[in-house]
C-alpha positions, 0 to 999 in steps of 0.5 A: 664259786660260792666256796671261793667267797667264803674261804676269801671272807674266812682269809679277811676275818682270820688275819683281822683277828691277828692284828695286835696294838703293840705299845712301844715303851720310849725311855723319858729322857731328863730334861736339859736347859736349852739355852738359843743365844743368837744375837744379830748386829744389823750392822748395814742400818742406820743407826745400827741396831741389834737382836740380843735375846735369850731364848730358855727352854726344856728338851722334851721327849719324842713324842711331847708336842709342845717344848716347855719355857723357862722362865724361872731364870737369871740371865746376864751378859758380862762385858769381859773387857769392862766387866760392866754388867748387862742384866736381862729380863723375861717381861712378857714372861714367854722364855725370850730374855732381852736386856733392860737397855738396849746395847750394841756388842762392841768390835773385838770385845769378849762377851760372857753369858751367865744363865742361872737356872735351878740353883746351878750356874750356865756360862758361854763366851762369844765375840763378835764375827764380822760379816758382810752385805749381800750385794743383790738379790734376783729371781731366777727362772730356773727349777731344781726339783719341783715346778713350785720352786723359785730361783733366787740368785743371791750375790756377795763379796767375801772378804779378803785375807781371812778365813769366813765362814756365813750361813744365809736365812731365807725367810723363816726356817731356810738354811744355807751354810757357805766357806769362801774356801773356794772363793777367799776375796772375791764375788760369789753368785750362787742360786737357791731354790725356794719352795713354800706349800703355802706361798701365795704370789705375789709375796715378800720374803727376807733372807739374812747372811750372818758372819759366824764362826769356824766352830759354830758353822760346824755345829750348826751344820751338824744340828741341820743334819740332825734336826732338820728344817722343818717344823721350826727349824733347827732349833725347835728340837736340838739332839742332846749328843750335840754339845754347844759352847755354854757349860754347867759350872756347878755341875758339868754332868747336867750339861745344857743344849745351845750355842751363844754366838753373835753375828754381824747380819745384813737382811735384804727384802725381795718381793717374788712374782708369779712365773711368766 
């Protein structure tokens, strides 16, 4: 018995001394200009109100724990049917770029988003995509995966005789993109299963439904796959294979990550309640 324990205590001690700290070498990758030119037309308000800020920042590599902010930066956005040139300003200095008036993107109007960073030129093009309001939204007592989860039974009408394309914001970091391939002109109710770890009931929540393109939905739905909900949500880390609609015209190998769109949006509160 004795023999036992001590060829178990040589075994332990033997495959200890095997373990070996293997350091794995990650290629830094140069950074890249992220460039998050996501506006909102809160069309539903009264009076209307708007979300335009540039949000710059640099990719960093796997492994960083923080993604660095530009600061250092032009930002202008050009009216392309006016020419009347809108200059924006970093005034707390964090990244976020805001007009020095506030305006509202206009209907059927091209806007053009210049970005000059490092002595080389970044320009996108956007229009303003129509959306819709979310007619209601109740909570459900029914669960998909987890007992934590919270039915959110969300309703809207699609509108008629074009082609759209939506993608709903619950609360912070939640994404849910839908087509009205489907549905073209009708009412569509459909459920989502909210879950929050640190949610605490009673509690209010915020879900946005944006109006976007055919190509942005695309390259948000790709970007989601890719980078994943959590931990900021999509934005926080953007794949540098995935190429948005803003180009380097002093240098097109130095291309930047991001997308400019904007988006009619219509926000609608709901207060969830513990289960009964």
């Amino acid at each position: 018995m004795k023999n036992v324990k001590i060829i178990i205590v040589l075994c332990i001690i033997l495959f200890a001394s095997c373990e070996k700290v293997v350091d794995i070498d990650v290629p830094s990758i140069e950074p890249k200009l992220i460039i998050d030119a996501s506006f909102e037309v809160l069309f539903s308000e009264s009076p209307v109100v708007a979300n335009t800020n540039v949000k710059l920042s640099l990719s960093a590599d796997y492994f960083d724990d923080e993604i660095p902010t530009v600061t250092n930066a032009i930002v202008t956005l050009t009216n392309l049917s006016t020419n009347t040139i809108i200059p924006f300003v970093d005034t707390n200095a964090n990244g976020s770029f805001s007009p020095i008036n506030s305006f509202i993107p206009e209907d059927d109007t091209e806007y053009e988003l210049t970005v000059i960073y490092n002595n080389e030129t970044y320009k996108g093009k956007a229009t303003k995509i129509k959306s819709t309001v979310i007619d209601s939204i109740t909570q459900g007592d029914e669960t998909f995966f987890s007992e934590d989860q919270i039915e959110l039974k969300i309703l809207f009408s699609d509108n008629e005789n074009e082609e759209n394309y939506y993608i709903f914001k619950v609360n912070k970091n939640n994404f849910v993109n839908i087509d009205d391939t489907y549905f073209n002109g009708s009412n569509y109710n459909f459920s989502y299963f909210y879950e929050d770890e640190k949610m605490e009931l009673p509690k209010e929540i915020d879900i946005k439904l944006y109006g976007v393109s055919k190509d942005y939905y695309t390259y948000f739905a790709i970007l989601s796959s890719q980078s994943g909900e959590s931990g900021g949500g999509p934005f926080q880390s953007i794949p540098s294979s995935l190429l948005g609609n803003i180009v380097n015209t002093t240098n097109e190998d130095n291309f930047p990550l991001g997308y400019f769109h904007i988006a009619e949006t219509d926000t609608y509160t709901i207060g969830l309640v513990e289960k009964k």
